[in-house]
PDB file of N, CA, C and O in Angstrom:
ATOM      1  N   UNK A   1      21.036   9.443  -7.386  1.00  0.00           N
ATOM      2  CA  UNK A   1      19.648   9.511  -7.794  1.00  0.00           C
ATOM      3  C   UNK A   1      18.768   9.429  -6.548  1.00  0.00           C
ATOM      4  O   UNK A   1      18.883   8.572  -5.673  1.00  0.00           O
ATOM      5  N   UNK A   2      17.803  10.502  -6.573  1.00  0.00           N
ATOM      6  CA  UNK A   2      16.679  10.053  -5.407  1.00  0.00           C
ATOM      7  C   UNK A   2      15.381   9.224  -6.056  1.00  0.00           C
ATOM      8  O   UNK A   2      14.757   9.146  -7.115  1.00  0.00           O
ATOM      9  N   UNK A   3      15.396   8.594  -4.565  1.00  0.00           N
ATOM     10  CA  UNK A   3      14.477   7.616  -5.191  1.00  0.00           C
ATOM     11  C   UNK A   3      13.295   7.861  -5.544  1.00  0.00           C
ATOM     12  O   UNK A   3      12.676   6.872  -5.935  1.00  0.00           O
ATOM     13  N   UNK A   4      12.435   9.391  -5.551  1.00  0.00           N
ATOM     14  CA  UNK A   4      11.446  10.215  -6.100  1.00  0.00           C
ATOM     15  C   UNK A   4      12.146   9.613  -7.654  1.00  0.00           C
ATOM     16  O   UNK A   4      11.250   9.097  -8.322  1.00  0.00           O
ATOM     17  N   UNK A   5      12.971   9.585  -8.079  1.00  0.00           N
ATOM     18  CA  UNK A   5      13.371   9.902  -9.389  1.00  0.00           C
ATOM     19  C   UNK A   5      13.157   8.239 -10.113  1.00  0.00           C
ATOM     20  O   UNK A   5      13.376   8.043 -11.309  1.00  0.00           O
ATOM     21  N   UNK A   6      12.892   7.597  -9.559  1.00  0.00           N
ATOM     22  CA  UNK A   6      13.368   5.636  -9.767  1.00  0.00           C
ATOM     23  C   UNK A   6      12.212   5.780 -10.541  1.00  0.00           C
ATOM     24  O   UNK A   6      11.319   6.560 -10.213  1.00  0.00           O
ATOM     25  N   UNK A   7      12.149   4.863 -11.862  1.00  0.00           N
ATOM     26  CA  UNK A   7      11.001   4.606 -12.373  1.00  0.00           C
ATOM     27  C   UNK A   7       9.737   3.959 -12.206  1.00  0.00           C
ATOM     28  O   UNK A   7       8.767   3.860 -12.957  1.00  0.00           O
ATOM     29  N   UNK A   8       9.974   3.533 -11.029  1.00  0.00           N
ATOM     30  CA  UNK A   8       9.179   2.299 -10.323  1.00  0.00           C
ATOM     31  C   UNK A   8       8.353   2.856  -9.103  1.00  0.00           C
ATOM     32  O   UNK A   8       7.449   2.290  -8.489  1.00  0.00           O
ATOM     33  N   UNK A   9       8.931   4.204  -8.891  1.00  0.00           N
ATOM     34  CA  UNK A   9       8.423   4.888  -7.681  1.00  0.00           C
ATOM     35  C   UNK A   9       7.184   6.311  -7.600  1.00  0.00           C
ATOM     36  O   UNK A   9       7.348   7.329  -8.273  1.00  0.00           O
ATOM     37  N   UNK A  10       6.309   6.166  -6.912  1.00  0.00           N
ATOM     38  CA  UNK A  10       5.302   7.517  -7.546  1.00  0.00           C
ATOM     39  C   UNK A  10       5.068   7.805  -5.972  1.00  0.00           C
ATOM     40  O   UNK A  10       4.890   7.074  -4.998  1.00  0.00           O
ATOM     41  N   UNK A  11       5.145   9.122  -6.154  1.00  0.00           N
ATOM     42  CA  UNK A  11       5.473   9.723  -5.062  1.00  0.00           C
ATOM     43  C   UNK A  11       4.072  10.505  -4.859  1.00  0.00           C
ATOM     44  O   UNK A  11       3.876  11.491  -5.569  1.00  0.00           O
ATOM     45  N   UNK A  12       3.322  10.204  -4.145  1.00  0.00           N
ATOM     46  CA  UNK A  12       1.613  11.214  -3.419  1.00  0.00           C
ATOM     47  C   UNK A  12       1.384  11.221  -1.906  1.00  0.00           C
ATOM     48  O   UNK A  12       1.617  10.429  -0.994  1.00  0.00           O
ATOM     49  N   UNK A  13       0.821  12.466  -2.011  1.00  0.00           N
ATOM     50  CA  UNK A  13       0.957  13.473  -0.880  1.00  0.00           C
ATOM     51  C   UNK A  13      -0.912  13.643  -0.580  1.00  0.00           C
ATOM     52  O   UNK A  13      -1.752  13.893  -1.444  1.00  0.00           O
ATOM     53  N   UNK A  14      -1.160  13.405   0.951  1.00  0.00           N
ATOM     54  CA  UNK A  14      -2.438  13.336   0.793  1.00  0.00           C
ATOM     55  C   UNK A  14      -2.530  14.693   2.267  1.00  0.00           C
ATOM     56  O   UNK A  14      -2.143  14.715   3.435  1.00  0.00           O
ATOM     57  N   UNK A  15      -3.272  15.668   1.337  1.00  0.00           N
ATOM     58  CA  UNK A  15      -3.366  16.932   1.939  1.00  0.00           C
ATOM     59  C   UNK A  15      -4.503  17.047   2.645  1.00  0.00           C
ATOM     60  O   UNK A  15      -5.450  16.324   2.332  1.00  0.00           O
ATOM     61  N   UNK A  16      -4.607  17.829   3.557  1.00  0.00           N
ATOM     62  CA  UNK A  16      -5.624  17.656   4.757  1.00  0.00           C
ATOM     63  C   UNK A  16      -7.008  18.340   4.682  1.00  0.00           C
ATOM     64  O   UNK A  16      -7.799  18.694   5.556  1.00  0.00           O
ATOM     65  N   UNK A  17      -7.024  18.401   3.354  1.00  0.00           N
ATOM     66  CA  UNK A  17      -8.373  18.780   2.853  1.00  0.00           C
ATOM     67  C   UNK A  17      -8.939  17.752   2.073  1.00  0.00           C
ATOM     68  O   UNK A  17      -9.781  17.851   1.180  1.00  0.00           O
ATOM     69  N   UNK A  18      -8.104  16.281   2.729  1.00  0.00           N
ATOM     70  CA  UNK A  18      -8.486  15.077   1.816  1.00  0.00           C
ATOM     71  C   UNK A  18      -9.927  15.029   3.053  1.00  0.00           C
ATOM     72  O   UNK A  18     -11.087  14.646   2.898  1.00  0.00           O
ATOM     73  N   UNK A  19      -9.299  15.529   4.115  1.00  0.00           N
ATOM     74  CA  UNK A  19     -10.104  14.801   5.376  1.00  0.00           C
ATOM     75  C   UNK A  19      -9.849  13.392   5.604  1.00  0.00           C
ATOM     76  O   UNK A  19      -8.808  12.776   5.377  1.00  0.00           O
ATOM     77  N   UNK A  20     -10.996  12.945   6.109  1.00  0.00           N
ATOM     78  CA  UNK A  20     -11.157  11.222   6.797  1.00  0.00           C
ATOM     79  C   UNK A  20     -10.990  10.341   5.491  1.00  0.00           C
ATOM     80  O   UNK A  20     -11.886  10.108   4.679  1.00  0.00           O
ATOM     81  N   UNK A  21      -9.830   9.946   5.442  1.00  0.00           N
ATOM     82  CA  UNK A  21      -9.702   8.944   4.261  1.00  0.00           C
ATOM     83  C   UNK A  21      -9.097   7.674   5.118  1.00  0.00           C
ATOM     84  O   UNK A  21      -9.002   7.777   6.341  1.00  0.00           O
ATOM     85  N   UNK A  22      -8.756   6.662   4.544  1.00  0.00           N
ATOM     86  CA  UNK A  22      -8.694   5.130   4.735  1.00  0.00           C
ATOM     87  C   UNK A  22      -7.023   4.825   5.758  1.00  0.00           C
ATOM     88  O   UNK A  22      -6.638   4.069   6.649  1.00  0.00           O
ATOM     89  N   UNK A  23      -6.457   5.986   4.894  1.00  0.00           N
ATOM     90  CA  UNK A  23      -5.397   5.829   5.681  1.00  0.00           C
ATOM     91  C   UNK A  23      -5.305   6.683   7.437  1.00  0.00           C
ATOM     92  O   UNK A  23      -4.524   6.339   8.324  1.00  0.00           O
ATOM     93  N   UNK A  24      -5.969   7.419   7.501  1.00  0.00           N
ATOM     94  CA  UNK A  24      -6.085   7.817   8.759  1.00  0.00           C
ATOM     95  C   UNK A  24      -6.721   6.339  10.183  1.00  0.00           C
ATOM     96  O   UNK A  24      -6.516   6.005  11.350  1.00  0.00           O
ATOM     97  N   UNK A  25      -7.559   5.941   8.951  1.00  0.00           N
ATOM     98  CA  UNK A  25      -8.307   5.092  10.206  1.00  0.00           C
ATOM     99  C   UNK A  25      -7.219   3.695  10.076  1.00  0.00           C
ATOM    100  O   UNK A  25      -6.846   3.207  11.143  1.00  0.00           O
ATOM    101  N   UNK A  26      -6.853   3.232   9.114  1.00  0.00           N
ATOM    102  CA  UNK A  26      -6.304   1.839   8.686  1.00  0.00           C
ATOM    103  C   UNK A  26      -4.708   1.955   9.772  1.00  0.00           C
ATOM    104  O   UNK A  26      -4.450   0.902  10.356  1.00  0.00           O
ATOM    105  N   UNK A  27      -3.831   3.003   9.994  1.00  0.00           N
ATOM    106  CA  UNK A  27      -2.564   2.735  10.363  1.00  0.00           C
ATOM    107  C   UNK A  27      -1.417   2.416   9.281  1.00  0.00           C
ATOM    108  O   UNK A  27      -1.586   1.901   8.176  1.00  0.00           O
ATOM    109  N   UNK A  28      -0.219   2.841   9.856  1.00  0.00           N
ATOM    110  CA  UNK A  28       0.653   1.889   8.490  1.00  0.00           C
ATOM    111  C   UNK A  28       0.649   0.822   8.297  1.00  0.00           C
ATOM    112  O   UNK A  28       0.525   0.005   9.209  1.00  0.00           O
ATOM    113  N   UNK A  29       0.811   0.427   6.784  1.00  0.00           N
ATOM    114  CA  UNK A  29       0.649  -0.824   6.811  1.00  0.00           C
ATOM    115  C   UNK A  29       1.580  -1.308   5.376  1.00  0.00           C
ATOM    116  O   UNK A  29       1.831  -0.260   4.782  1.00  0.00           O
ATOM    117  N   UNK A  30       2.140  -2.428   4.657  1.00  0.00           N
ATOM    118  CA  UNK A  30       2.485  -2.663   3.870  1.00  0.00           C
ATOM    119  C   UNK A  30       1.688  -4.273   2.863  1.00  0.00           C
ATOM    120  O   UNK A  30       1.198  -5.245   3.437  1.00  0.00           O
ATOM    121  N   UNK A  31       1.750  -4.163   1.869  1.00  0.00           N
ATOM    122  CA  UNK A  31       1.222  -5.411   0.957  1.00  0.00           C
ATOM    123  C   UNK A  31       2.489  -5.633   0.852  1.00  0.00           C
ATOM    124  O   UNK A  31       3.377  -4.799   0.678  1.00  0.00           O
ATOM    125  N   UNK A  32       2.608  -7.131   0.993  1.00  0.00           N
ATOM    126  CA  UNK A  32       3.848  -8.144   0.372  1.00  0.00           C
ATOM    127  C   UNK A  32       3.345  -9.064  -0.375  1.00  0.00           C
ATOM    128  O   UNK A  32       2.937 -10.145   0.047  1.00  0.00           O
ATOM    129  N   UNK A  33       3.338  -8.631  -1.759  1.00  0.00           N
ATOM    130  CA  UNK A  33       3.233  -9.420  -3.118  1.00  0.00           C
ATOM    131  C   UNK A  33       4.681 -10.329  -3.503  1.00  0.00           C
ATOM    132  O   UNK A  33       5.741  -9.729  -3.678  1.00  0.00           O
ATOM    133  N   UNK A  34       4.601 -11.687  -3.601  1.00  0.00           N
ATOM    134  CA  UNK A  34       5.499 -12.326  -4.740  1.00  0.00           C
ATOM    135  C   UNK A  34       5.326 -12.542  -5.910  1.00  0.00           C
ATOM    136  O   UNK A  34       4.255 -12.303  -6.468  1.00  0.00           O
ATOM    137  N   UNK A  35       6.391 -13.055  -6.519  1.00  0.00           N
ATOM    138  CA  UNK A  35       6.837 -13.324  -7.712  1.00  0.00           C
ATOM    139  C   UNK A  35       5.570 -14.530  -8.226  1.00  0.00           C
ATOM    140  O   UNK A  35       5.019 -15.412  -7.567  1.00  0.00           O
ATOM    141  N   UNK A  36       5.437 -14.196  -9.407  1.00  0.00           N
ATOM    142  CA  UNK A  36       4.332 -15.367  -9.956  1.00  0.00           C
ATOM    143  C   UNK A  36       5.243 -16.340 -10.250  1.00  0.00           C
ATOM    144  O   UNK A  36       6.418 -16.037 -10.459  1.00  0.00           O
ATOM    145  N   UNK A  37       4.778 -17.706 -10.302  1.00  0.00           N
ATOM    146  CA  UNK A  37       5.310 -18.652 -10.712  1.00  0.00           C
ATOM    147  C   UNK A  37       5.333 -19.095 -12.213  1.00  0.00           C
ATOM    148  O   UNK A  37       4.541 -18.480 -12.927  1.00  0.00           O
ATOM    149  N   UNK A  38       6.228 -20.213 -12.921  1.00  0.00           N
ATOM    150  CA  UNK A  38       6.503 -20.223 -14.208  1.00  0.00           C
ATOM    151  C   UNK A  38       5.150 -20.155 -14.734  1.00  0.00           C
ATOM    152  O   UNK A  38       5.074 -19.361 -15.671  1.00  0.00           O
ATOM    153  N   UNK A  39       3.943 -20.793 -14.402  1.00  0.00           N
ATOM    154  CA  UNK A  39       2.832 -21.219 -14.600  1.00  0.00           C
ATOM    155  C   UNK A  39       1.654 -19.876 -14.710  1.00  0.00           C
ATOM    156  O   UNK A  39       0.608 -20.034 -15.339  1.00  0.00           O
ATOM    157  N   UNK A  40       1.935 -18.769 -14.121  1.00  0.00           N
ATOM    158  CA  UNK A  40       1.365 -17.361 -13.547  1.00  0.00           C
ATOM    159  C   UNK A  40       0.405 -17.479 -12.409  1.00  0.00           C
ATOM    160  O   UNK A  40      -0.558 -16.740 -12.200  1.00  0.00           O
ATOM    161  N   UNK A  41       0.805 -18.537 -11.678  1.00  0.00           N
ATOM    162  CA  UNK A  41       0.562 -18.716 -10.123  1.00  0.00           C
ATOM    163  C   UNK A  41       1.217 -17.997  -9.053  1.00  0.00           C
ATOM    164  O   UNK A  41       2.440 -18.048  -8.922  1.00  0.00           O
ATOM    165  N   UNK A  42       0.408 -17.273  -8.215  1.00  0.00           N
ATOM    166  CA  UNK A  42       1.107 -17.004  -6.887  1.00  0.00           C
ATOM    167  C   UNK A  42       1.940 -17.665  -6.413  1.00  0.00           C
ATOM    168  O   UNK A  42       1.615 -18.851  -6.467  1.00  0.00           O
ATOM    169  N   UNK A  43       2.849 -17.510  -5.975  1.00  0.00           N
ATOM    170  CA  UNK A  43       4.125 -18.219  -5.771  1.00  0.00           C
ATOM    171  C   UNK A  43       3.923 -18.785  -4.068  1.00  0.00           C
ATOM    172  O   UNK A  43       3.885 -19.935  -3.628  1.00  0.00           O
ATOM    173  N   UNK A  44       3.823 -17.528  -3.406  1.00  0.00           N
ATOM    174  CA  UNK A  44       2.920 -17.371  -2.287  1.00  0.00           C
ATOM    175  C   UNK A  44       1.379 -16.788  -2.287  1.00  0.00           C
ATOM    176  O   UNK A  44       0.735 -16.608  -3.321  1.00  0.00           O
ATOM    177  N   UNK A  45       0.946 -16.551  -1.101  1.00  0.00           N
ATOM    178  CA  UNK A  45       0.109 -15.621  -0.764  1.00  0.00           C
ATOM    179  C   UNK A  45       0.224 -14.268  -0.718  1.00  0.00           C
ATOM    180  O   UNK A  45       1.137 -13.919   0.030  1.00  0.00           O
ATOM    181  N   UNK A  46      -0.372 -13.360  -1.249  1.00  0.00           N
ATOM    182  CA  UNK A  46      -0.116 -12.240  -0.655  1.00  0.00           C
ATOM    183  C   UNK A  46      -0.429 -11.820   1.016  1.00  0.00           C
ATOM    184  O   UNK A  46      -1.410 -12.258   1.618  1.00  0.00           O
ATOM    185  N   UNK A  47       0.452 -11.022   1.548  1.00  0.00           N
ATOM    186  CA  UNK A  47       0.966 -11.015   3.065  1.00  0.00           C
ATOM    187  C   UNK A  47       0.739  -9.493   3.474  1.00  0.00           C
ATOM    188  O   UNK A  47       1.151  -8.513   2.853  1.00  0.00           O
ATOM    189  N   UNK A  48      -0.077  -9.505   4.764  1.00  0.00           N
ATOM    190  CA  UNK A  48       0.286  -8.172   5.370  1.00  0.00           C
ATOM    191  C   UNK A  48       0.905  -7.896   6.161  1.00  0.00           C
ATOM    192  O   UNK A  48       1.091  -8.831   6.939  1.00  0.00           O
ATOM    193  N   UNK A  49       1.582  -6.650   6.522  1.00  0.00           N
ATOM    194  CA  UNK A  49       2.642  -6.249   7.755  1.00  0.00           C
ATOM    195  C   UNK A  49       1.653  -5.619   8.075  1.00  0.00           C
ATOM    196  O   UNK A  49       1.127  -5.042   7.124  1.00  0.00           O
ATOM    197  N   UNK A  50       1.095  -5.467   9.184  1.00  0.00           N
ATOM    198  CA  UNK A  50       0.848  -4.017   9.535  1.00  0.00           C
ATOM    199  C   UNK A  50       1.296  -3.540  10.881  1.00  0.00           C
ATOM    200  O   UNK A  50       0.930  -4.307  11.771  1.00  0.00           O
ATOM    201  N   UNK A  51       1.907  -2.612  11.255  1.00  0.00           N
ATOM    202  CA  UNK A  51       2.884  -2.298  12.087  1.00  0.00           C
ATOM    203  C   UNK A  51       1.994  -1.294  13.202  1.00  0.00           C
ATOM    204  O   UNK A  51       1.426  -0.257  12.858  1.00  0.00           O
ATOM    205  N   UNK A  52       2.007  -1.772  14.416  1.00  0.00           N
ATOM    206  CA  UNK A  52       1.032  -1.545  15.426  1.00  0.00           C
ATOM    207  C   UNK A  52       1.670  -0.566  16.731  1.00  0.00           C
ATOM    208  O   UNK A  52       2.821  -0.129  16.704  1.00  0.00           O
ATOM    209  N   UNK A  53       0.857  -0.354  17.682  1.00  0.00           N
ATOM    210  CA  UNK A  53       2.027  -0.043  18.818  1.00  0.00           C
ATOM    211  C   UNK A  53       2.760  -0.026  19.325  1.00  0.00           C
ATOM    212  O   UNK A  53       3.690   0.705  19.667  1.00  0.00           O
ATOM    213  N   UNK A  54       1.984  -1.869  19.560  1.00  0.00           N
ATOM    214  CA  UNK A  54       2.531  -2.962  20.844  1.00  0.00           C
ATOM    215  C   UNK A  54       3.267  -3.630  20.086  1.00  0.00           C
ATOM    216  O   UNK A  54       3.861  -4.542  20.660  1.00  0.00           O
ATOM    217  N   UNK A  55       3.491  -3.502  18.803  1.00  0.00           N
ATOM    218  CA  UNK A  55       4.012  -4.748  18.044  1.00  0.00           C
ATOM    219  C   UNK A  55       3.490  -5.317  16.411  1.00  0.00           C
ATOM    220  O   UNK A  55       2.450  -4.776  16.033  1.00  0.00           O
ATOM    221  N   UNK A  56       3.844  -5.903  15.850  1.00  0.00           N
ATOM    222  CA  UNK A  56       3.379  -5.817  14.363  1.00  0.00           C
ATOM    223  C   UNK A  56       2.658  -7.421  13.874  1.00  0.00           C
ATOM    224  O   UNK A  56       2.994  -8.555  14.217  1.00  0.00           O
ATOM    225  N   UNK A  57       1.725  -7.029  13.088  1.00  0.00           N
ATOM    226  CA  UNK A  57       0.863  -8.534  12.097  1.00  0.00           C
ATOM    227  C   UNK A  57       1.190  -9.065  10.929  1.00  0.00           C
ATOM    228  O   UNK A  57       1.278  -8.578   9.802  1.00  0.00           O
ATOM    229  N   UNK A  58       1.310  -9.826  11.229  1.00  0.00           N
ATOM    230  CA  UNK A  58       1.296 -10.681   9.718  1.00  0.00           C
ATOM    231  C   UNK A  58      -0.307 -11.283   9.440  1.00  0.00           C
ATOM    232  O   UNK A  58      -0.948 -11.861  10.317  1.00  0.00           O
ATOM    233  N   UNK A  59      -0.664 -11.106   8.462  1.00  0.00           N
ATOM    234  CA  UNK A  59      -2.059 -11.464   8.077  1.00  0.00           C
ATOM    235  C   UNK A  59      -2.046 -11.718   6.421  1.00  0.00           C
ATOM    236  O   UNK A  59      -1.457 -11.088   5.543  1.00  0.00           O
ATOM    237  N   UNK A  60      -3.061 -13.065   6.325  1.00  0.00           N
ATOM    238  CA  UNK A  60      -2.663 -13.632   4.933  1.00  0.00           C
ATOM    239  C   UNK A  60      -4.133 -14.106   4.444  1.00  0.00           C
ATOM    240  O   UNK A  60      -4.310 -14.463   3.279  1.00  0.00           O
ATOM    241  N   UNK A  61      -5.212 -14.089   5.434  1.00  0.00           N
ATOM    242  CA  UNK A  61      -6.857 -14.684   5.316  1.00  0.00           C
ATOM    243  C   UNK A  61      -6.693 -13.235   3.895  1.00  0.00           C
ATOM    244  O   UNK A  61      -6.225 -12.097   3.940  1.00  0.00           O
ATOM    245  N   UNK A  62      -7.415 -14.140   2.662  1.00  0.00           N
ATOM    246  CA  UNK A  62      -7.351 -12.845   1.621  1.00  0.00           C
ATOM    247  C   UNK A  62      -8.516 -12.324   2.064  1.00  0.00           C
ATOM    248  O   UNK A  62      -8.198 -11.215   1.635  1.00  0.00           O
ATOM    249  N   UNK A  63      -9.712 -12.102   2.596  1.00  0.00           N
ATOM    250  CA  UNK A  63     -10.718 -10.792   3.310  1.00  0.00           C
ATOM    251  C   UNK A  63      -9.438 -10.089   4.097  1.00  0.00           C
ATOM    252  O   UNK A  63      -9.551  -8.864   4.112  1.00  0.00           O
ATOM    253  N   UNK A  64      -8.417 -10.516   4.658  1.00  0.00           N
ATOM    254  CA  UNK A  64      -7.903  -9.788   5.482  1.00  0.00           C
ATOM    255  C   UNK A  64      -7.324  -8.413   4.241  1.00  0.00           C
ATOM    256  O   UNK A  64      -7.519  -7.198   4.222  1.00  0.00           O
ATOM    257  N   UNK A  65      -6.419  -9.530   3.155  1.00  0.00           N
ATOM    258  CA  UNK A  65      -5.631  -8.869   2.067  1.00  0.00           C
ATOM    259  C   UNK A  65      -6.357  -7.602   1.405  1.00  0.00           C
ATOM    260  O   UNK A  65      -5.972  -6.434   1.346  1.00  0.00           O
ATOM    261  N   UNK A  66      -7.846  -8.362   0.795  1.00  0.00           N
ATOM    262  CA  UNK A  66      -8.960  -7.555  -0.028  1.00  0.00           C
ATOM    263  C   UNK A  66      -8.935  -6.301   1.050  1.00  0.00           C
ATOM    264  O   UNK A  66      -8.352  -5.322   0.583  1.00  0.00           O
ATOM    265  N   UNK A  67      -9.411  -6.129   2.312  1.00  0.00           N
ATOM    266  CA  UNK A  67      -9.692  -5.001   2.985  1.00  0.00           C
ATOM    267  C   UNK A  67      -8.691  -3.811   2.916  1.00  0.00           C
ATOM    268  O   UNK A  67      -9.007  -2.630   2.768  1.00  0.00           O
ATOM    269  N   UNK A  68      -7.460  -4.299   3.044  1.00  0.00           N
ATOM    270  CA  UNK A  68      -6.162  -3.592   2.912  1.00  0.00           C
ATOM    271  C   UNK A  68      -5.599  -3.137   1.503  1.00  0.00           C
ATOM    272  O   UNK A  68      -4.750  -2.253   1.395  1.00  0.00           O
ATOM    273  N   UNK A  69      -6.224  -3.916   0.289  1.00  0.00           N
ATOM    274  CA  UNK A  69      -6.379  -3.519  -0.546  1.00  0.00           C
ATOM    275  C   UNK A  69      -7.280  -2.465  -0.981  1.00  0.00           C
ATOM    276  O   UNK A  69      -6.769  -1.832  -1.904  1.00  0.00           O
ATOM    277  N   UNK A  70      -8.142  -2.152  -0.736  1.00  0.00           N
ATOM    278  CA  UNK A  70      -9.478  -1.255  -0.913  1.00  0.00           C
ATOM    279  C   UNK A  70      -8.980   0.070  -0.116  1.00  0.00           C
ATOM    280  O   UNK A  70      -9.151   1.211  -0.545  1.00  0.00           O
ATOM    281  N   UNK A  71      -8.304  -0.268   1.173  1.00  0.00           N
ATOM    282  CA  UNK A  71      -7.742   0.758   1.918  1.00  0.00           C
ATOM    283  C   UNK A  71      -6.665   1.485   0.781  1.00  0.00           C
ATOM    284  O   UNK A  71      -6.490   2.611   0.315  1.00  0.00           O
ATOM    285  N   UNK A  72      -6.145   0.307   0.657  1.00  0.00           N
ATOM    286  CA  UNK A  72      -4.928   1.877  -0.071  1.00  0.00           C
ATOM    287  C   UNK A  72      -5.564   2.371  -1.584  1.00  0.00           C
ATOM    288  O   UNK A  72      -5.284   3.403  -2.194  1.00  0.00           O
ATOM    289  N   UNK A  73      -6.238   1.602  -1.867  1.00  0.00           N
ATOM    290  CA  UNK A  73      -7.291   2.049  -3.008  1.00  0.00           C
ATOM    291  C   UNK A  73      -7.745   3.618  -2.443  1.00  0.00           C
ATOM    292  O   UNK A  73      -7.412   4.598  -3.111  1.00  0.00           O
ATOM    293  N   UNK A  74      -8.268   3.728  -1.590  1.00  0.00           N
ATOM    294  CA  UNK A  74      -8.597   4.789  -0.668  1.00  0.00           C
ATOM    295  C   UNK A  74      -7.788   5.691  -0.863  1.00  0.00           C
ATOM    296  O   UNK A  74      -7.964   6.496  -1.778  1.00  0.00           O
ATOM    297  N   UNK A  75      -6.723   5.749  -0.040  1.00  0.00           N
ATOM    298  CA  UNK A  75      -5.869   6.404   0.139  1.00  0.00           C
ATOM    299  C   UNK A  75      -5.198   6.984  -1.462  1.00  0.00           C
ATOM    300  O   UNK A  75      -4.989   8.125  -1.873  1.00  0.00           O
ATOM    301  N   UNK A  76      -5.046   5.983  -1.929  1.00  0.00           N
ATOM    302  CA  UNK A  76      -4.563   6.516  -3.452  1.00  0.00           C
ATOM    303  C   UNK A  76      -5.440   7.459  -4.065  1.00  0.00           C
ATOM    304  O   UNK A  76      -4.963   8.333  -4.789  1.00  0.00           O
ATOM    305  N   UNK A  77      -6.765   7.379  -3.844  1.00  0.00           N
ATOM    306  CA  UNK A  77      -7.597   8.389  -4.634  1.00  0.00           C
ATOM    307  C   UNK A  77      -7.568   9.710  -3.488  1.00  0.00           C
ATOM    308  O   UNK A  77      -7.713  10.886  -3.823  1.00  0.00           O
ATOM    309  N   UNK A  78      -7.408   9.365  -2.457  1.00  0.00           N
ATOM    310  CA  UNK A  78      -7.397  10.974  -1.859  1.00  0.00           C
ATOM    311  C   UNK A  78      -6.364  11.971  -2.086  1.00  0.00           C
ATOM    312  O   UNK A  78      -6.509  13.191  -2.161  1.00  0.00           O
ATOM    313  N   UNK A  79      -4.625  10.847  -2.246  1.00  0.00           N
ATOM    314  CA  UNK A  79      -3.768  11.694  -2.821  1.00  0.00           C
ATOM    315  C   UNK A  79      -3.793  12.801  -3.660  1.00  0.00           C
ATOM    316  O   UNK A  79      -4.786  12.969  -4.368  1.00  0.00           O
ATOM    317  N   UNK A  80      -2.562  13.839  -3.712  1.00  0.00           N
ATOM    318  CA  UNK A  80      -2.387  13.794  -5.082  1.00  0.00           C
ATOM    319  C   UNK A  80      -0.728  13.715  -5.945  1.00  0.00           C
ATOM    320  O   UNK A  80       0.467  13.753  -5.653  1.00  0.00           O
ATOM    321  N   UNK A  81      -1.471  13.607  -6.965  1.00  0.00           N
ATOM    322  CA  UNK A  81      -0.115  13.098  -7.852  1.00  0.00           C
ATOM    323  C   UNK A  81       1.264  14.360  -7.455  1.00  0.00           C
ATOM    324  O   UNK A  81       1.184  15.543  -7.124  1.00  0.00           O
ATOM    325  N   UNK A  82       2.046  13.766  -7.601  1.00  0.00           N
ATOM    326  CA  UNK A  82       3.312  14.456  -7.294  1.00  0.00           C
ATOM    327  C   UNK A  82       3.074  15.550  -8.345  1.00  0.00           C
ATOM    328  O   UNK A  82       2.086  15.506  -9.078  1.00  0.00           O
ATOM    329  N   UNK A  83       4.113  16.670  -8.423  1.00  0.00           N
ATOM    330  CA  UNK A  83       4.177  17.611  -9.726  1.00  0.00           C
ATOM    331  C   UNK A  83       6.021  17.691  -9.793  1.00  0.00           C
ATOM    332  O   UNK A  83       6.654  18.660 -10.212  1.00  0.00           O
ATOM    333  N   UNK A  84       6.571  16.485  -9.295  1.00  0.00           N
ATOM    334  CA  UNK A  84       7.427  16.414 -10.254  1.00  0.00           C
ATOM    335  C   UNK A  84       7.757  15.773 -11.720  1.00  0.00           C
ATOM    336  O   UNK A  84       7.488  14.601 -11.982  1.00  0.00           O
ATOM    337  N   UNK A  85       8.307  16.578 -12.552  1.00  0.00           N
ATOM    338  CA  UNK A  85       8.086  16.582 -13.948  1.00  0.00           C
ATOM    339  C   UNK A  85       8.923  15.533 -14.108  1.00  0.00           C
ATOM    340  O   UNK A  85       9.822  15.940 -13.372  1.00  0.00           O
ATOM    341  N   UNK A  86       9.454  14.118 -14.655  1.00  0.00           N
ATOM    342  CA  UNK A  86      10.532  14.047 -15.235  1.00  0.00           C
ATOM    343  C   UNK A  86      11.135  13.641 -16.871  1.00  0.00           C
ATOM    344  O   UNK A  86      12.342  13.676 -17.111  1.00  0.00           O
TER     345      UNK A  86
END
């Protein structure tokens, strides 16, 4: 199975007639969400990677989180949806 195919996975493609969107200026980057607790508490914080030149961040201030959130908010609306059917 490819992992295009996993149910958990959505696959978008952001074409260059998106222009200047969030992800051009932001860099790669990843959200690390945990598991809620029995209670539906964050277990942790949510965590950023973001992976740099010189070397990579961890960042957890939530303005840091919110910004990086809004970014891929960004980025998600410039996509577009895959056109595989399944």
């Amino acid at each position: 199975m490819d992992t295009q195919e996993l149910p958990n996975v959505s696959l978008r493609v952001a074409p260059f007639s998106a222009g200047l969107h969030p992800g051009l200026m932001s860099g790669p980057f990843v959200i690390l969400r945990f598991p809620l607790n029995g209670d539906g508490r964050e277990s942790e914080p949510a965590t950023l990677y973001v992976d740099g030149f010189t070397g990579a961040l961890y960042l957890d201030k939530p303005g840091e989180v919110e910004r990086y959130d809004r970014a891929f908010g960004g980025i998600w609306d410039a996509c577009l949806a895959s056109a595989i059917q399944r």
